[in-house]
N, C-alpha and C positions, 0 to 999 in steps of 0.2 A: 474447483470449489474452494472459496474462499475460506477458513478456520473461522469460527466465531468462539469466543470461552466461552465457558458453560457460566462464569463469571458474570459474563454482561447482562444488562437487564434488556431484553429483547423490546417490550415494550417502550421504555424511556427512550431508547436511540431511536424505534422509527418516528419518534415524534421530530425529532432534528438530527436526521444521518447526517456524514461527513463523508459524502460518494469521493472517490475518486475522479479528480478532472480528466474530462474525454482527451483531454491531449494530454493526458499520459497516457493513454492505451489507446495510441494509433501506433500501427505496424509502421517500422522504420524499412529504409530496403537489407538490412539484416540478418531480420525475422526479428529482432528483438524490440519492444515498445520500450517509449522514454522513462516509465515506472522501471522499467528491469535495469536501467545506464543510472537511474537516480538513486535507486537503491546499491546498485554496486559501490559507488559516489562516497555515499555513507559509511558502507560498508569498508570499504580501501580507506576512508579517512578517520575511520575509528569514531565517528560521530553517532553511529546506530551500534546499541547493545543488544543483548536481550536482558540485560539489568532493566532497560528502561520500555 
């Protein structure tokens, strides 16, 4: 189950969500999808905070 903040205005975003591309969430032979290798990505590279 995905987090949404309590923040967000539920309304305004289904008028224009920003889904996740299916090819990020296709099974690699791993077990892990491309979102979990991009996020580490960010992660290892210091490009993804939780400041931002």
């Amino acid at each position: 189950m995905p987090y949404i903040s309590p923040d967000r205005n539920i309304d305004k975003w289904l008028l224009n969500p920003k889904p996740v591309p299916k090819r990020n969430m296709i099974n690699l032979n791993d077990k892990l999808i491309a979102g979990d290798i991009i996020l580490s990505w960010f992660v290892g590279f210091g490009t993804f905070t939780t400041e931002s």
